[in-house]
C-alpha positions in Angstrom: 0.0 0.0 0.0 1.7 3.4 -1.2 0.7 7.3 -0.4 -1.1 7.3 -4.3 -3.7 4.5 -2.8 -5.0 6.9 -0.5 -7.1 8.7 -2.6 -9.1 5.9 -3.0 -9.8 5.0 0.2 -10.4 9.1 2.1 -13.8 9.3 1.0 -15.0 5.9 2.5 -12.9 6.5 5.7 -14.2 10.1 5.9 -17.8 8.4 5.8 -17.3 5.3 8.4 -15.6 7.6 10.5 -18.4 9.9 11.0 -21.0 7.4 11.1 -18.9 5.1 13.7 -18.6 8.0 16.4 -22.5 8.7 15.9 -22.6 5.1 16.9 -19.8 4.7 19.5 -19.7 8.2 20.9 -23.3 8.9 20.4 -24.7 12.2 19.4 -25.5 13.1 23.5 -24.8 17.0 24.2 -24.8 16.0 27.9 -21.4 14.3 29.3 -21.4 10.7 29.0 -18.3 8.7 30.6 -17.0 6.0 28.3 -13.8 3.7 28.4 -10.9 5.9 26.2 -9.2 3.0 25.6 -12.0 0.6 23.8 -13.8 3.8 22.9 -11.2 5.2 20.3 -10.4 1.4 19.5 -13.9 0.9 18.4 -13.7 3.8 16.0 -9.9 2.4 14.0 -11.3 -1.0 13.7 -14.3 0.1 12.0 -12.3 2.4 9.6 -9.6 -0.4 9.2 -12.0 -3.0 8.5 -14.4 -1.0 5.8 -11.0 -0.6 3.8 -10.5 -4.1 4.3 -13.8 -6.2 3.1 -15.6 -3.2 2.3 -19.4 -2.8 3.0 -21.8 -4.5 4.5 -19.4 -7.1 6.3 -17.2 -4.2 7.6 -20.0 -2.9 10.0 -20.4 -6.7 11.6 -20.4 -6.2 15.2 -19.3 -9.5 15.3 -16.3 -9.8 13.3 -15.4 -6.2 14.5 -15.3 -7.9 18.5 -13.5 -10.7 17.5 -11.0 -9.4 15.4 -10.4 -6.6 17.8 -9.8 -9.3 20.6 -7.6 -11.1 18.5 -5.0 -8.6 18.0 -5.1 -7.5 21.4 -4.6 -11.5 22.3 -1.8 -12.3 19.5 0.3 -8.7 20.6 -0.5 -9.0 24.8 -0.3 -13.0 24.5 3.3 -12.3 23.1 4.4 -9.7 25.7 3.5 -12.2 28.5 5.4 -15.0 26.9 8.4 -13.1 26.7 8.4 -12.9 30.3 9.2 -16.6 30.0 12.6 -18.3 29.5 13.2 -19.6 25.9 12.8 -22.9 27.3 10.1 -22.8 28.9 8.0 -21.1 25.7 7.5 -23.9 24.2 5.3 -25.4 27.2 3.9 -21.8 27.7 3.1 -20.9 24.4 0.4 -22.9 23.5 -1.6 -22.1 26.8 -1.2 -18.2 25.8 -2.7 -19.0 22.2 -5.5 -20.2 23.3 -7.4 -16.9 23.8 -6.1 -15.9 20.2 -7.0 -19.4 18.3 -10.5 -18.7 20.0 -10.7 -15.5 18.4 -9.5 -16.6 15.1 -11.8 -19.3 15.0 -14.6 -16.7 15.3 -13.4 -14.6 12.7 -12.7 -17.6 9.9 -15.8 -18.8 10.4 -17.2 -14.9 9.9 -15.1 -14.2 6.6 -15.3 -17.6 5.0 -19.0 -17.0 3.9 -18.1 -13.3 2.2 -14.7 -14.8 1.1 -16.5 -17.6 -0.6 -18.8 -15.2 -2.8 -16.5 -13.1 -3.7 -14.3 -15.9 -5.2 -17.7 -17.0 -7.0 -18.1 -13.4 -8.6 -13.9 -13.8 -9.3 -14.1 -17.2 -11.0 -17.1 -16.1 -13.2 -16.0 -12.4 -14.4 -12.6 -11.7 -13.2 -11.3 -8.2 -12.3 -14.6 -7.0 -13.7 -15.6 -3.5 -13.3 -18.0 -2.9 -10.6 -15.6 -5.4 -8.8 -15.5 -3.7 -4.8 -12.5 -2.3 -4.4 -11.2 -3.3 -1.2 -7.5 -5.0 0.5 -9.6 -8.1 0.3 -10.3 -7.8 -3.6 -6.6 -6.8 -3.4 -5.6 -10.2 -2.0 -7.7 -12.5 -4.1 -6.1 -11.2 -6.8 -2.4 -11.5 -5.8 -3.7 -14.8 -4.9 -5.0 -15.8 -8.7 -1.5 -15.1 -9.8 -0.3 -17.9 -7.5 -2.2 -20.4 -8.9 -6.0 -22.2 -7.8 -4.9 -23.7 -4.8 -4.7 -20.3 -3.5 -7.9 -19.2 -3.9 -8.9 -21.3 -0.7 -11.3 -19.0 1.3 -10.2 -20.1 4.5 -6.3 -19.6 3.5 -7.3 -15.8 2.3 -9.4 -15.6 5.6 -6.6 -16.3 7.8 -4.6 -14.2 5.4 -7.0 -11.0 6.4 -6.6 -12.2 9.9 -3.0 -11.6 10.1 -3.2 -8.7 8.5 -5.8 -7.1 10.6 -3.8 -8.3 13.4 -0.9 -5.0 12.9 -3.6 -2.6 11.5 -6.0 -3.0 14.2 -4.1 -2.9 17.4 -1.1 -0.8 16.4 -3.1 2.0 15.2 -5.8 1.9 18.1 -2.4 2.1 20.0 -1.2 5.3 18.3 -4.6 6.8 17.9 -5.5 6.2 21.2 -2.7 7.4 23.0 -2.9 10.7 20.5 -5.9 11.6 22.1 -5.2 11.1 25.7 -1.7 12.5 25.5 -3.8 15.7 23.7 -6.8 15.9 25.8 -4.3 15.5 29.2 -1.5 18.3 28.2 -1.0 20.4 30.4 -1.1 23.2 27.6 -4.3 21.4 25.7 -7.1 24.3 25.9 -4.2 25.9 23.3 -3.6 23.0 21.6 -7.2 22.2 20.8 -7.5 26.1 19.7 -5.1 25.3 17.4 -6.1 22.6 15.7 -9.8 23.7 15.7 -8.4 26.3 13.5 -7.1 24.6 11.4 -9.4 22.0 11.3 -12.2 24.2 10.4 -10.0 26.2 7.9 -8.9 22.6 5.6 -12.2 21.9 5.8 -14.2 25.1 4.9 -11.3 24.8 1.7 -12.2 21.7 0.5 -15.5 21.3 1.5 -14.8 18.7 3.8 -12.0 16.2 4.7 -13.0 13.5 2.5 -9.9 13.9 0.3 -6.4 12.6 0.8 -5.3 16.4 -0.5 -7.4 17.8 2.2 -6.3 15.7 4.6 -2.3 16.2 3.5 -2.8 19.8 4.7 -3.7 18.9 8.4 -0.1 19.9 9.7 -1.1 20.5 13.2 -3.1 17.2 13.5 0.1 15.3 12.0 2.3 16.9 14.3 0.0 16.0 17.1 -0.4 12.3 16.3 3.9 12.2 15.3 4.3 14.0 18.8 2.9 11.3 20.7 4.2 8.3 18.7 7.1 10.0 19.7 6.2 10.1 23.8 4.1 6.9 24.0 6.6 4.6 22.7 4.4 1.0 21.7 7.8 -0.8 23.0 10.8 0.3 24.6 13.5 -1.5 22.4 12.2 -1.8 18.4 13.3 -2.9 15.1 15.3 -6.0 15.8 17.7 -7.2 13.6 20.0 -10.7 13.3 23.3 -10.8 12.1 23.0 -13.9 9.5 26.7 -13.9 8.1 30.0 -13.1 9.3 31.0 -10.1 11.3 29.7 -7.2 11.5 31.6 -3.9 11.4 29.9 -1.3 12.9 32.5 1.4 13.4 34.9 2.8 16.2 36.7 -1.0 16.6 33.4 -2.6 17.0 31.7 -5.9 15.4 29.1 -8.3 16.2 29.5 -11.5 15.6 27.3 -13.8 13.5 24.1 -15.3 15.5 23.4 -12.1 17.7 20.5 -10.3 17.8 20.2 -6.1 17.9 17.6 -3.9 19.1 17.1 -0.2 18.4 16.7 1.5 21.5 13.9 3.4 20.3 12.2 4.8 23.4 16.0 6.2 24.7 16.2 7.9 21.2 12.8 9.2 21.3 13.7 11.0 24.9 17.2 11.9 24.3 17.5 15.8 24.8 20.4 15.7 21.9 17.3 15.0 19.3 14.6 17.0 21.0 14.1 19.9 23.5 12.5 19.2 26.4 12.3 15.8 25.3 9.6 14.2 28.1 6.9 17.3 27.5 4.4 16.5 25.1 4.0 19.0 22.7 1.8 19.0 20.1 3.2 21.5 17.6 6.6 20.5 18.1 6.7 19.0 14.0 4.7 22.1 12.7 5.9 25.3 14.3 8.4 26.4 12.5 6.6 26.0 9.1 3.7 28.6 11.1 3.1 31.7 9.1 5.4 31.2 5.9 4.5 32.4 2.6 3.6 30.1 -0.8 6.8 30.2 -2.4 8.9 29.8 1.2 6.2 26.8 2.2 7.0 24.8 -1.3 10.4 25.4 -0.7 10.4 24.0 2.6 8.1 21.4 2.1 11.2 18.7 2.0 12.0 19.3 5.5 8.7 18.4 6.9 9.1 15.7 9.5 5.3 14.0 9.0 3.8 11.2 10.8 4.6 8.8 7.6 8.8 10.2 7.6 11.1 8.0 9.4 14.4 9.5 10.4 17.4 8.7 12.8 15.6 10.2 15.8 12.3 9.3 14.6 11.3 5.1 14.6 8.2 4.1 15.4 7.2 3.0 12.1 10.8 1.8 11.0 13.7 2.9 9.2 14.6 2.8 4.8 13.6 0.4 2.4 11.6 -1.5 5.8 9.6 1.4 6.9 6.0 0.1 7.8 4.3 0.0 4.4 1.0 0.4 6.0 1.9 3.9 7.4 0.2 6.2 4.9 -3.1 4.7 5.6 -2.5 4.8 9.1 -1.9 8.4 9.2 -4.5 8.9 7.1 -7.2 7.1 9.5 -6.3 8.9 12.7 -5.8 12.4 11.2 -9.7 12.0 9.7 -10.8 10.8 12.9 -8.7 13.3 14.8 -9.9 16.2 13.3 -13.3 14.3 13.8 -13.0 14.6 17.3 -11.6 18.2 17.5 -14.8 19.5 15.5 -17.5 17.9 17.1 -16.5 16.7 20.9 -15.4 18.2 24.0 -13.2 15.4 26.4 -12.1 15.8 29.6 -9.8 12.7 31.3 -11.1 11.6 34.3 -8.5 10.8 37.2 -5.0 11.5 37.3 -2.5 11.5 34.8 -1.7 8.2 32.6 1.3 6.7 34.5 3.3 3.9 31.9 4.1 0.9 32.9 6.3 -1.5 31.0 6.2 -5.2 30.6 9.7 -6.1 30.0 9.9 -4.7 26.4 6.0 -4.0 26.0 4.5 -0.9 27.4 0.9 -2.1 28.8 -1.9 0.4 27.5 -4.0 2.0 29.3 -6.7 -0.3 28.9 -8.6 1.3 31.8 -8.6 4.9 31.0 -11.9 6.7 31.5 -13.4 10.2 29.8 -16.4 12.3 30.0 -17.7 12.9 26.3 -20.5 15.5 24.9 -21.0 16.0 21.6 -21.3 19.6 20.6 -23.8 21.8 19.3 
């Protein structure tokens, strides 16, 4: 998936977006108190799931439970088997998949009926036009090119499966932790003026923010959601990588040999004062300030140096690094900064209790799965 698939997909996202938060949220002008954590969850895995399998299985309430609990088994389940010794996994491991097998059950048995009829419509007509287009329409034909036997329905189910599995509970993880590290800054009420602004001011230009252009020129939102990728670190050491051959050389007299395995320390990086000022304070204009107030000609001219949710760089690695950057990460940014700027227009939040304290387990930092806000809807 690439930044010129977007286009295809803002409309739709722009639609289920709205329509999920009528349905999660609700429409209530009074405060209602709802879980953060499952509430903004709720709202990804709709989006994530319409791009998916497309309409009308994409609104299941079903499928979206199950496959929701899935991911949260298969990345939790792995956390707590970490805390195991190697040798002891193998005893360990299949107790801890239970939970997710459960789920996956549920969800084959969900997507093999929808799976099935789209492979009848394939093997009669082909890419036809009228054909949905959709990751799952996507996948059947990559699959085609492999030969029959891989047009199985439950092999492209449990295909979808493990797909969903980084989509769903990554992004509820960013997106998520975008909006409580937002709505609990200490400097929020000028934050949220902010991005109102600007939020309002795309919008009134393109009539909406139902375009991937429209959504491109949310700056203050991108900043916002890169901020706190930046703070709320999803692990504390990241992008592992085995050295399969020889010795490496990795400067100043030093190799590794053969066998080992290397970490990024990615959450040190992301708090070290020599990449960032004031490195532990959340600040959600931090990637768009100095680009404030520049003229047409000085913006274009600029516009390489922006540092956007989707650019990795030496300081910057949540979603990777070079030719293994996540390739998921355009329509990742693209989800939360729609539903972002959802939230911004039409809800007021307030965090209830005190601030979010992290905990991690061992290289996993546990989410804040118990998080509460009071909600209204505005006028």
């Amino acid at each position: 998936m690439s930044k010129k698939d977007m286009n295809l997909f803002a409309s739709d996202m722009d639609e289920e977006i709205d329509l999920a938060f009528r349905e999660v949220w609700g429409t209530s002008k009074d405060w209602t108190v709802i879980n953060g954590w499952d509430g903004c969850g709720r709202i990804i895995a709709r989006a994530a799931e319409r791009m998916m399998i497309g309409l009308p299985m994409g609104r299941n309430e079903e499928l979206l439970d199950a496959s929701r609990l899935y991911a949260n088994s298969v990345l939790l389940g792995g956390a707590v088997m970490n805390c195991f010794p190697p040798l002891l996994r193998k005893l360990i491991g299949p107790v801890i998949a239970l939970r997710a097998k459960f789920y996956q059950r549920r969800c084959v048995n969900l997507l093999v009926p929808i799976i099935d009829g789209r492979l009848r419509i394939w093997n009669e007509d082909g890419d036809a036009d009228g054909a949905p287009d959709d990751f799952l329409q996507w996948l059947i034909a990559t699959c085609d090119k492999d030969g029959p036997h891989q047009l199985d329905a439950t092999r492209i189910a449990n295909r979808l499966i493990a797909l969903m599995t980084p989509l769903i509970f990554a992004v509820c993880y960013v997106f998520a932790h975008s909006v409580l590290d937002l709505y609990g800054a200490k400097d929020r009420n000028d934050f949220i003026s902010g991005l109102e602004a600007e939020c309002k001011r795309v919008s009134t230009l393109h009539n909406g923010l139902s375009t991937a252009e429209a959504v491109d020129e949310l700056y203050r939102v991108d900043s916002t959601i890169r901020e706190s990728m930046r703070t709320s670190d999803v692990t504390v050491v990241n992008l592992y990588r085995d050295v399969i051959s020889g010795h490496l050389d990795i400067g100043n007299g030093l190799s590794v040999p053969r066998g080992v395995r290397m970490a990024f320390p990615t959450q040190n990086i992301h708090l070290d004062p020599d990449n960032y000022e004031n490195p532990r304070q959340f600040d959600a204009f931090r990637f768009s300030r100095k680009f404030e107030g520049l003229n047409d000609n000085d913006r274009r001219r600029m516009s390489s140096e922006r540092e956007l949710i989707t650019t990795p760089t030496l300081s910057f690695l949540p979603l990777g690094y070079g030719r293994h950057a996540c390739p998921g990460r355009w329509f990742a940014a693209q989800t939360m900064k729609q539903a972002l700027a959802y939230i911004i227009m039409n809800y007021d939040i307030e965090l209830i209790g005190r601030s979010i304290q992290r905990q991690a387990l061992l290289n996993t930092m546990v989410p804040p799965v118990g998080v509460k806000m009071r909600i209204r809807r505005r006028a």
